[in-house]
HTML snippet that shows the backbone in 3Dmol.js (N, CA, C, O; Angstrom):
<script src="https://3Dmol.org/build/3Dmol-min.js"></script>
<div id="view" style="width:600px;height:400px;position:relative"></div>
<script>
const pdb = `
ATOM      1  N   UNK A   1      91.190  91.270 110.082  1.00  0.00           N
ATOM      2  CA  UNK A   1      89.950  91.997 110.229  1.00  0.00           C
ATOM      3  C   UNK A   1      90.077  93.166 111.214  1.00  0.00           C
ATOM      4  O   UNK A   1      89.530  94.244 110.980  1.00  0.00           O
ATOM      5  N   UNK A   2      90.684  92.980 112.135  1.00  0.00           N
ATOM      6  CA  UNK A   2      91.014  94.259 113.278  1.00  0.00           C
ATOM      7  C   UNK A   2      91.844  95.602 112.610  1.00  0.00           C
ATOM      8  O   UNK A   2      91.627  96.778 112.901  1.00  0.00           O
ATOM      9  N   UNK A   3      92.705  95.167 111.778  1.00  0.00           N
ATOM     10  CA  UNK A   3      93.161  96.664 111.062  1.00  0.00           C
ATOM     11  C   UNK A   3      92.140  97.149 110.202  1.00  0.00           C
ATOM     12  O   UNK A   3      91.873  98.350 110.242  1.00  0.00           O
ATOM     13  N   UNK A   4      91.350  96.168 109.203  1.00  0.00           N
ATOM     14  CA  UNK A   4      90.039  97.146 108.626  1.00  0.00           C
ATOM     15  C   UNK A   4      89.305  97.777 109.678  1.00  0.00           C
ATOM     16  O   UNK A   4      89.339  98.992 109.875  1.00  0.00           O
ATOM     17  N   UNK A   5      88.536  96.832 110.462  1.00  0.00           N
ATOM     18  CA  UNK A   5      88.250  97.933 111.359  1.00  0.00           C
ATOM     19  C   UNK A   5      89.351  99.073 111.872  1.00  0.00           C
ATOM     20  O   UNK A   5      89.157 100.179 111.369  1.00  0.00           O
ATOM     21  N   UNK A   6      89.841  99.033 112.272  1.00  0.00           N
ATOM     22  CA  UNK A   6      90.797 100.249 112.518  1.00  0.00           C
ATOM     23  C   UNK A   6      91.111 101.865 111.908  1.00  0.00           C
ATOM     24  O   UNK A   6      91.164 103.040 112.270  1.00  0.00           O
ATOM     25  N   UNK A   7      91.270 100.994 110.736  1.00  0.00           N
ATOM     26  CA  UNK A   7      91.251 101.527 109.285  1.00  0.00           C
ATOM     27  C   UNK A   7      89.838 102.460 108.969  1.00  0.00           C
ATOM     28  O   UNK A   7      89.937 103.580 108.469  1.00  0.00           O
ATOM     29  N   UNK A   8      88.689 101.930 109.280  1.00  0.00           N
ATOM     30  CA  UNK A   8      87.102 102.420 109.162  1.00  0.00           C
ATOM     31  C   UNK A   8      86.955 103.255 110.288  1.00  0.00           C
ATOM     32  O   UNK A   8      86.539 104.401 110.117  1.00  0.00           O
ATOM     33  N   UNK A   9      87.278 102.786 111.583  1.00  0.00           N
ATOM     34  CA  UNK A   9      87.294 104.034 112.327  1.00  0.00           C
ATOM     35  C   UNK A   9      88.342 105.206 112.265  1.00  0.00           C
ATOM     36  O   UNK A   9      87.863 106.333 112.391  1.00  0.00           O
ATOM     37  N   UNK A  10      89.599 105.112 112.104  1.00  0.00           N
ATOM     38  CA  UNK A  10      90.339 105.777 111.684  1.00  0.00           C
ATOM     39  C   UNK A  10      90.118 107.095 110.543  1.00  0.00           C
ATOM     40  O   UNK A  10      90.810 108.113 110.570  1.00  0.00           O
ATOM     41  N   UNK A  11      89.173 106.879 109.700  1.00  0.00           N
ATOM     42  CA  UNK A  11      88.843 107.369 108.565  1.00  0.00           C
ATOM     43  C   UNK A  11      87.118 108.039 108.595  1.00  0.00           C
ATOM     44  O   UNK A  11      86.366 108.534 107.755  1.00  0.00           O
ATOM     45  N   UNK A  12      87.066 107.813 109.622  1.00  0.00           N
ATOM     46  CA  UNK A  12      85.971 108.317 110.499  1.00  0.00           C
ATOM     47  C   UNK A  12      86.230 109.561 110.950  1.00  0.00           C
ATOM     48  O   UNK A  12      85.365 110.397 110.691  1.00  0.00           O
ATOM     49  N   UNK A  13      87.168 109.915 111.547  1.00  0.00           N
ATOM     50  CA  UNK A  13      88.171 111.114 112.057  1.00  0.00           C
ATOM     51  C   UNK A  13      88.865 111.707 111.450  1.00  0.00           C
ATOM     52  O   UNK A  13      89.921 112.108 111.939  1.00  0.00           O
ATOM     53  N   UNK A  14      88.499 111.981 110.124  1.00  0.00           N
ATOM     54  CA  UNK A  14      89.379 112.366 109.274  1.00  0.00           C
ATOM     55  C   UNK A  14      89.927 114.148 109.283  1.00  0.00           C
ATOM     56  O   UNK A  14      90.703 114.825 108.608  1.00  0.00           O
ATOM     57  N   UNK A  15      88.990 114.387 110.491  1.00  0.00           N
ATOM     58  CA  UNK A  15      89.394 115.776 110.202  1.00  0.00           C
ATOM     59  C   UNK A  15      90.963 116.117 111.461  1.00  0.00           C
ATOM     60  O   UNK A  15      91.541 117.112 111.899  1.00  0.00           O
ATOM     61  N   UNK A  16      91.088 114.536 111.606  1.00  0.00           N
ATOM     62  CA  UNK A  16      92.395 115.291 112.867  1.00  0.00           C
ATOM     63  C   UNK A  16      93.992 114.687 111.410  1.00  0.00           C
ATOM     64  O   UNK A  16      93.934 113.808 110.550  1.00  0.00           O
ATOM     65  N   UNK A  17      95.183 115.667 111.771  1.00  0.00           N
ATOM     66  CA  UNK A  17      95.929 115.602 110.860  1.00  0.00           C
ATOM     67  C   UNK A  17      96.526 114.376 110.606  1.00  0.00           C
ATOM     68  O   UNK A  17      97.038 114.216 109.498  1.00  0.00           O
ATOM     69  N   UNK A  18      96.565 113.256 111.629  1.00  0.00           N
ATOM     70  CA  UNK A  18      97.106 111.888 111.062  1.00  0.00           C
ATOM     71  C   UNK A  18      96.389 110.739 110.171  1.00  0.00           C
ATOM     72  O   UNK A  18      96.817 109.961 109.318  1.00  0.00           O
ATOM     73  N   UNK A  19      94.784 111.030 110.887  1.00  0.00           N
ATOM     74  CA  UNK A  19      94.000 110.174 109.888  1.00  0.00           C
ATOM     75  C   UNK A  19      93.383 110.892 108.533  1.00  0.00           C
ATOM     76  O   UNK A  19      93.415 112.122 108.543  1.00  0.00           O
ATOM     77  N   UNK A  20      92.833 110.253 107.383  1.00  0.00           N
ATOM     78  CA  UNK A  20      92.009 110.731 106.817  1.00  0.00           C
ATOM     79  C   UNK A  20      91.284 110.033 105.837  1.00  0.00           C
ATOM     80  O   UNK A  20      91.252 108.809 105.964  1.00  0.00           O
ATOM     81  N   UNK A  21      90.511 110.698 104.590  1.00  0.00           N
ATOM     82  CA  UNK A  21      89.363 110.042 104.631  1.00  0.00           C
ATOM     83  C   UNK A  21      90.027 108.884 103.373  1.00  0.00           C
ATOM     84  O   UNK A  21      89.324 108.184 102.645  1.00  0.00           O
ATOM     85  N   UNK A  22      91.400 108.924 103.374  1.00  0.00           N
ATOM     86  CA  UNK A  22      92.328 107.477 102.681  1.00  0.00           C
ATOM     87  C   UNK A  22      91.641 106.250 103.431  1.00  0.00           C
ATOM     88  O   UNK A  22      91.053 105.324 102.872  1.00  0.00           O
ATOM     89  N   UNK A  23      91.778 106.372 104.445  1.00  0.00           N
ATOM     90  CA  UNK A  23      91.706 105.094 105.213  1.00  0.00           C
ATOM     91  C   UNK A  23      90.916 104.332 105.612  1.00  0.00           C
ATOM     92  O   UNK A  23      90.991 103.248 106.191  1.00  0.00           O
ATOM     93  N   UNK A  24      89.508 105.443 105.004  1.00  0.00           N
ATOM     94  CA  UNK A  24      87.919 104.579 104.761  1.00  0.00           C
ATOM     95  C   UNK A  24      87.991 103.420 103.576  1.00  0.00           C
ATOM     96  O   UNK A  24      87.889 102.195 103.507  1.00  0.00           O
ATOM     97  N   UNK A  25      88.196 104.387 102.806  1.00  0.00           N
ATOM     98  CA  UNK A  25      88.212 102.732 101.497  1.00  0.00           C
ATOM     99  C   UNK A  25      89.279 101.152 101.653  1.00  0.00           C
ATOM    100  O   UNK A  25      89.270 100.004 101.210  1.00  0.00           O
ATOM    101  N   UNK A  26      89.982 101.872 102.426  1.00  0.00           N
ATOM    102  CA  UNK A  26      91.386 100.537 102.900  1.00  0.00           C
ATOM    103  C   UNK A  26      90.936 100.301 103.692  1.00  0.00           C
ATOM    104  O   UNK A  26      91.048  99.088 103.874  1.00  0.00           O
ATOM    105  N   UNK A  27      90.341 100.810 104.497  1.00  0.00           N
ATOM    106  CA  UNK A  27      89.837  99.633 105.927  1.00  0.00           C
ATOM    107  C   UNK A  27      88.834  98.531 105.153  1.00  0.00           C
ATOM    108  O   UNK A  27      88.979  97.329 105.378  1.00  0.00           O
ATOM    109  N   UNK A  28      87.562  99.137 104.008  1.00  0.00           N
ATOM    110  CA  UNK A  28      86.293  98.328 103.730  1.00  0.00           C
ATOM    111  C   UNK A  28      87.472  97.453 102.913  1.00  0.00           C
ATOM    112  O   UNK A  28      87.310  96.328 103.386  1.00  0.00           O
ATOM    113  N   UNK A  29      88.540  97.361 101.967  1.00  0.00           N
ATOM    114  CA  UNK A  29      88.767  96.325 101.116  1.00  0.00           C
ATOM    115  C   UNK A  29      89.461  95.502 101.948  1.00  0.00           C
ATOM    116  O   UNK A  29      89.510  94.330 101.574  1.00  0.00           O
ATOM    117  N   UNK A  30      90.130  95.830 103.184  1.00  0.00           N
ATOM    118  CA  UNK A  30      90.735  95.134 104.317  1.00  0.00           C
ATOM    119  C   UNK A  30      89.326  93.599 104.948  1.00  0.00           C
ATOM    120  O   UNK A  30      89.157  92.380 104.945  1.00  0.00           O
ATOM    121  N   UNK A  31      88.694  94.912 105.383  1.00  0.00           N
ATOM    122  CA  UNK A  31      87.303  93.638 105.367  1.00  0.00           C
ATOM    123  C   UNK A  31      86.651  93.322 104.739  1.00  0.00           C
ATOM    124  O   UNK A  31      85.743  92.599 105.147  1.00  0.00           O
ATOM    125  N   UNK A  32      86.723  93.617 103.626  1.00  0.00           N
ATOM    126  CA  UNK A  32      85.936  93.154 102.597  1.00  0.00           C
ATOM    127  C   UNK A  32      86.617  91.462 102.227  1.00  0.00           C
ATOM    128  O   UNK A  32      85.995  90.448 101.908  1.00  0.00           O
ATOM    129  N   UNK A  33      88.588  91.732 102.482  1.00  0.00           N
ATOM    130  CA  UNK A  33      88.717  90.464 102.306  1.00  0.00           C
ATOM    131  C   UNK A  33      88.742  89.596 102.935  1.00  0.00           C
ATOM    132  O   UNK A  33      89.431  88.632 102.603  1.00  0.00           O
ATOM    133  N   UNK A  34      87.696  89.588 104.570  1.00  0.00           N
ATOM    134  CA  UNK A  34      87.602  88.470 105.486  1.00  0.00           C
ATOM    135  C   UNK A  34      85.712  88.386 105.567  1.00  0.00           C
ATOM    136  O   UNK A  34      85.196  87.460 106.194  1.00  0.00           O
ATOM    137  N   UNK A  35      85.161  89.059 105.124  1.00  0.00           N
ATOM    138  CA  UNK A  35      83.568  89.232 105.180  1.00  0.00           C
ATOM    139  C   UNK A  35      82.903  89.397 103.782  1.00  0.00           C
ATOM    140  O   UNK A  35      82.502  90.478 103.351  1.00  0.00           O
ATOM    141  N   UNK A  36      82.810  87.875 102.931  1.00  0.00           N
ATOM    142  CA  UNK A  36      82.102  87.341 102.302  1.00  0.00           C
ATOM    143  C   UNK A  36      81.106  88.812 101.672  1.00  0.00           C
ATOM    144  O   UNK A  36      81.185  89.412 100.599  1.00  0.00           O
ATOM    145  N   UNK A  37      80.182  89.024 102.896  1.00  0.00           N
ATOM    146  CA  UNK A  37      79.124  89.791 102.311  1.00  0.00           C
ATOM    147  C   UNK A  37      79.626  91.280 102.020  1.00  0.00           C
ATOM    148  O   UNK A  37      78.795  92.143 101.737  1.00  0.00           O
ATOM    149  N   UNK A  38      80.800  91.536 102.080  1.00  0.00           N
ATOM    150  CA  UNK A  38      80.988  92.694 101.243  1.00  0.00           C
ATOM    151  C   UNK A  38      82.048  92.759 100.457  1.00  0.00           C
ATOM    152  O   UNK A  38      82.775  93.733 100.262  1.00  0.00           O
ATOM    153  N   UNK A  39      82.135  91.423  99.894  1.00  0.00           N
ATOM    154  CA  UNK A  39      83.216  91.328  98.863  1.00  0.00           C
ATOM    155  C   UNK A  39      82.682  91.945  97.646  1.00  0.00           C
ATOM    156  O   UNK A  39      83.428  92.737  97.071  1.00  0.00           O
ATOM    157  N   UNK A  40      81.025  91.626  96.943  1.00  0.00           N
ATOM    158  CA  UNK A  40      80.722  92.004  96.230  1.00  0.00           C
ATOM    159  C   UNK A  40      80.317  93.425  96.043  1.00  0.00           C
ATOM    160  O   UNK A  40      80.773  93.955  95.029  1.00  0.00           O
ATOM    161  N   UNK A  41      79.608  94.101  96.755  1.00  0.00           N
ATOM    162  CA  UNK A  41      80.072  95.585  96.804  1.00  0.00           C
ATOM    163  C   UNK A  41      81.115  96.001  96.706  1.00  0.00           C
ATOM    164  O   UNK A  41      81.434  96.565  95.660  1.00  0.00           O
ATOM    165  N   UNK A  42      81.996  95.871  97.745  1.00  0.00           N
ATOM    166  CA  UNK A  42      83.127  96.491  97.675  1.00  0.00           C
ATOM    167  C   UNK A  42      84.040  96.492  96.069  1.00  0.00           C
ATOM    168  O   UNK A  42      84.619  97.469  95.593  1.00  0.00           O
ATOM    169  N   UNK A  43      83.946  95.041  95.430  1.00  0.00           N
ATOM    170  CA  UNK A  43      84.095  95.085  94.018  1.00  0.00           C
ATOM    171  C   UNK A  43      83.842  95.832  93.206  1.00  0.00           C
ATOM    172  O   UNK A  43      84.651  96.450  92.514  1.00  0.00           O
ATOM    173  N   UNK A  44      82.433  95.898  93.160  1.00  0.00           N
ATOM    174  CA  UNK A  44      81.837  97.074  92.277  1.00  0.00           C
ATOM    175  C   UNK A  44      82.132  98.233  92.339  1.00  0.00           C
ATOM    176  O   UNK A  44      82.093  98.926  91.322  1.00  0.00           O
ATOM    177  N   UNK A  45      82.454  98.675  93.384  1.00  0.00           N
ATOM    178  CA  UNK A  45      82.785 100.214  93.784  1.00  0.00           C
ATOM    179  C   UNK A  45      84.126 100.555  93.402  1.00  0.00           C
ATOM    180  O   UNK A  45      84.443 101.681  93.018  1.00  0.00           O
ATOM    181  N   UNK A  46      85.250  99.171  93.551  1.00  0.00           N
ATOM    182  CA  UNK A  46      86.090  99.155  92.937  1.00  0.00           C
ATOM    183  C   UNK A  46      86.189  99.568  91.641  1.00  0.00           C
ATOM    184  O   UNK A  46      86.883 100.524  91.294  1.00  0.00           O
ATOM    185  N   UNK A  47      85.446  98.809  90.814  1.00  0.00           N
ATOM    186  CA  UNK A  47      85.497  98.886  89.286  1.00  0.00           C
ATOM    187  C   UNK A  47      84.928 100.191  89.120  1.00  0.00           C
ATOM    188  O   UNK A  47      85.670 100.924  88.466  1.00  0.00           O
ATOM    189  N   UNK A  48      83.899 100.703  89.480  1.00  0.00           N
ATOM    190  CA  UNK A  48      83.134 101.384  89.377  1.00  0.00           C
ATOM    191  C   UNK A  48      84.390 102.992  89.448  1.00  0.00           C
ATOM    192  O   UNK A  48      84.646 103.561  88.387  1.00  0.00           O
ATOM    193  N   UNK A  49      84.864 103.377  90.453  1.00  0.00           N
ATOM    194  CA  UNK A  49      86.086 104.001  91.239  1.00  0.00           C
ATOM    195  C   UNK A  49      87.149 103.854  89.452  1.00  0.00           C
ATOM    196  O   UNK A  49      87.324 104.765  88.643  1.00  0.00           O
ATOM    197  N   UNK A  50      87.451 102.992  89.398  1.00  0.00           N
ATOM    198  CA  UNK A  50      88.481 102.758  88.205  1.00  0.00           C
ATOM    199  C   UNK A  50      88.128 103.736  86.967  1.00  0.00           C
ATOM    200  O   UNK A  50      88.802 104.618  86.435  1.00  0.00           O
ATOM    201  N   UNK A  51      86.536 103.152  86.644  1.00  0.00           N
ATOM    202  CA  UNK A  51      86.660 103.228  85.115  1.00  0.00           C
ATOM    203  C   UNK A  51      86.390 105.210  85.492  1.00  0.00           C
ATOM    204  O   UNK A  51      86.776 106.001  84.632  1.00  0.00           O
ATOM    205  N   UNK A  52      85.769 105.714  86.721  1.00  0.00           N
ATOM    206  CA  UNK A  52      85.606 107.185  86.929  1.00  0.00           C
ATOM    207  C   UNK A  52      86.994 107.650  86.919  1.00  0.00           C
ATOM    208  O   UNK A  52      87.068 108.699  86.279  1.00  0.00           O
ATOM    209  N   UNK A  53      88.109 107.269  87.382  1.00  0.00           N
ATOM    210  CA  UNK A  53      88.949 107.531  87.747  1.00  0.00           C
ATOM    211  C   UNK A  53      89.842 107.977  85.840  1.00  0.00           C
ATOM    212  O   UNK A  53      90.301 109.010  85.352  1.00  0.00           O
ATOM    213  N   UNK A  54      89.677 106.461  85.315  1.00  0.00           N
ATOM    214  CA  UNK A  54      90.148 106.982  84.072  1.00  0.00           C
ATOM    215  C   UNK A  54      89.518 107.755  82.986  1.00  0.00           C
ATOM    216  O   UNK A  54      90.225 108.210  82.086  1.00  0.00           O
ATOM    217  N   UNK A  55      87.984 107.975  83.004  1.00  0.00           N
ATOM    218  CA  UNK A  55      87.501 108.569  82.276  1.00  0.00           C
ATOM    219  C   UNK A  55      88.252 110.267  82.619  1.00  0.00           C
ATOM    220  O   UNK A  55      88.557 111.172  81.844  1.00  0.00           O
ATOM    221  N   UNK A  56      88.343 110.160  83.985  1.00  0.00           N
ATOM    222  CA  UNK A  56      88.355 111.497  84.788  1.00  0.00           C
ATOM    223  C   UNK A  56      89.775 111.988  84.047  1.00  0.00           C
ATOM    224  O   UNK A  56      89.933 113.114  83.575  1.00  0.00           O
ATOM    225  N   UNK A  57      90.829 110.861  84.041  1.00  0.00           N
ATOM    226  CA  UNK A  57      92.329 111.563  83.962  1.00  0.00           C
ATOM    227  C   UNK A  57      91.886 111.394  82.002  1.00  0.00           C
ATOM    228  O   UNK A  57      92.618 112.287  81.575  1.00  0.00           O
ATOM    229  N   UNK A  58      91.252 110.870  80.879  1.00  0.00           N
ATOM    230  CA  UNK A  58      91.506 110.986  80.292  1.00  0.00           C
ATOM    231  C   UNK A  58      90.600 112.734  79.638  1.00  0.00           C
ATOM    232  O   UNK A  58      91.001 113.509  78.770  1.00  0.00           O
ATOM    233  N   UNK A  59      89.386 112.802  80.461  1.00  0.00           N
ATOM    234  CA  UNK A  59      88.917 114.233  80.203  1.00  0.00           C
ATOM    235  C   UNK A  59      90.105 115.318  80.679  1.00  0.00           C
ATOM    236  O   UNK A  59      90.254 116.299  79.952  1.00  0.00           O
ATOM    237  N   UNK A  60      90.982 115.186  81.901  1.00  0.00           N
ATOM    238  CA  UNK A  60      92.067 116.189  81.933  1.00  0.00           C
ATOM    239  C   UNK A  60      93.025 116.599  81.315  1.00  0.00           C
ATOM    240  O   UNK A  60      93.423 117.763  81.268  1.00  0.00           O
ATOM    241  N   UNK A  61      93.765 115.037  80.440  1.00  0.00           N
ATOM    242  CA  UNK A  61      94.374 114.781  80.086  1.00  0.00           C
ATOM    243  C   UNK A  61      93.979 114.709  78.962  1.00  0.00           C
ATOM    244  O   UNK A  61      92.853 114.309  79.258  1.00  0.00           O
ATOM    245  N   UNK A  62      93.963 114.759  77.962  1.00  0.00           N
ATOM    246  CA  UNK A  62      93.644 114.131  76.701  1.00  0.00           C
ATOM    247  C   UNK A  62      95.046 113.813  76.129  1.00  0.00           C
ATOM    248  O   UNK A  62      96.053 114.399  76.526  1.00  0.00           O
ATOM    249  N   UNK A  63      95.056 112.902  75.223  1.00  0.00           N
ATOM    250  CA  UNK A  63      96.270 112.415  74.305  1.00  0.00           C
ATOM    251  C   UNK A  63      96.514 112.891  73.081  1.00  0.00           C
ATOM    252  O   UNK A  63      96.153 112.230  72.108  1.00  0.00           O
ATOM    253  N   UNK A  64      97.236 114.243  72.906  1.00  0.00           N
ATOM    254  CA  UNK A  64      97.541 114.631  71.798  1.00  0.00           C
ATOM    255  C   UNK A  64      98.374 114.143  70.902  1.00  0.00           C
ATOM    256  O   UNK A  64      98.334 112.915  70.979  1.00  0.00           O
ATOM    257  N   UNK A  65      99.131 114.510  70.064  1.00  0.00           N
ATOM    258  CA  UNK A  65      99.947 113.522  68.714  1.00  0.00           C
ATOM    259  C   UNK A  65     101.265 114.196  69.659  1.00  0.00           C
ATOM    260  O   UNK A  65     101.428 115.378  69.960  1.00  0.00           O
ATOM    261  N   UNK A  66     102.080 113.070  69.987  1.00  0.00           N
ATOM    262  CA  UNK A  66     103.220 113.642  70.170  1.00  0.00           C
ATOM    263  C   UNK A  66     104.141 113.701  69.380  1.00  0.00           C
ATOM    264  O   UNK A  66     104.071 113.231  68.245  1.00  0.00           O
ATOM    265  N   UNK A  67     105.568 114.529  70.046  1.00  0.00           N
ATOM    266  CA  UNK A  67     106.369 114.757  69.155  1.00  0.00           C
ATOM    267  C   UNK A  67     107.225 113.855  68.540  1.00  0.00           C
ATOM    268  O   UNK A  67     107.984 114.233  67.648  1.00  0.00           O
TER     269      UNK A  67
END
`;
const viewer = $3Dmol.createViewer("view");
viewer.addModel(pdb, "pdb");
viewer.setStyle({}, {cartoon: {color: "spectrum"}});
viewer.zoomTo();
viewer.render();
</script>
């Protein structure tokens, strides 16, 4: 639990060059996996994060017929 926190403040500061705003979402799934009450959020946001993520690379990307 002390590196999520870490991790959350860390990512707090994101504007100095070692931290950044990576280390917000890894700190919450860090505690998310010792604090019950934000397992389920943090899930959702997960999934949620995923399916944006692939809609996102398949609108950039699209799959043409290859060669």
């Amino acid at each position: 639990m002390p590196v999520g926190i870490l991790f959350v403040l860390g990512g707090i500061f994101s504007i100095l060059p070692v931290f950044g705003l990576w280390m917000l979402p890894l700190g919450l799934l860090l505690m998310a996996y010792d604090i019950p009450l934000l397992r389920k959020p943090v899930g959702h946001f997960t999934i949620w994060a995923i399916r944006k993520w692939a809609s996102l690379k398949q609108r950039l990307f699209p799959a043409g017929p290859s060669k």
